[in-house]
N, C-alpha and C positions, 0 to 999 in steps of 0.2 A: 504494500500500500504506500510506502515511503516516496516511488515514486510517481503516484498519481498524483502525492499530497506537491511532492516538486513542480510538477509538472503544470499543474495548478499554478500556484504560486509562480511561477518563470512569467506564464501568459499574463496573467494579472498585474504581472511587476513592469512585464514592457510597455503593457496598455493599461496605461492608468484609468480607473474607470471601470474599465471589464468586466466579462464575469465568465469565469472559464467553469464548462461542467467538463470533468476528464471519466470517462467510463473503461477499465480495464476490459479488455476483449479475450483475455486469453494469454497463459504465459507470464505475464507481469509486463511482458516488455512489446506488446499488441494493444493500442489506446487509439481509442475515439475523443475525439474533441467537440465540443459545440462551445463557442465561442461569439460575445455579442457586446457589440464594441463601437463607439459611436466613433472611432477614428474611422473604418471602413464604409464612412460617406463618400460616396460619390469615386469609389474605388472599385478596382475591377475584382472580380472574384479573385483572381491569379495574383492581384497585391496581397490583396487580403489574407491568400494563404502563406503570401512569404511574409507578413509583418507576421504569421504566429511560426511561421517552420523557424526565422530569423530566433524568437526569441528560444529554441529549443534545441538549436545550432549544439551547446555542447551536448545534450544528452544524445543525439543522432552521430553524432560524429564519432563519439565512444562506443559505440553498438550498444548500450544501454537500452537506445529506445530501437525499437527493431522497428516495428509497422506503425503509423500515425493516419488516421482518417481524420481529416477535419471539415466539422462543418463553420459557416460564419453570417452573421444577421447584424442587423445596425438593429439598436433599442427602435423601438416602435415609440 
């Protein structure tokens, strides 16, 4: 769980404001993201996912995080 609670916490930290739900898919190291963040106005989906892959750079990079789904919404 250590690291959904990271995982979590990374997204939130880069986008202040956010709100990251992290769902473990399997493994520990297989996570789904949903993600909703008022910075991804008027952004294309494709930014959107690298302002959160960006913030998660070191746990991919270390094979920590093996698979990452992410979804993304601007607050209503």
């Amino acid at each position: 769980m250590a690291l959904v609670d990271d995982v979590k916490a990374l997204i939130e930290g880069a986008l202040p404001g956010s709100t990251a739900e992290v769902i473990d898919e399997g493994g520990g190291d297989h996570l789904r993201v949903n993600v909703t963040a008022s910075q991804f106005e008027g952004m294309s989906r494709l930014e959107q996912h690298r302002l959160v892959k960006n913030a998660l750079r070191g746990r991919s990079d270390t094979g920590e995080l093996h698979s990452l789904s992410i979804k993304t919404s601007v607050p209503e």
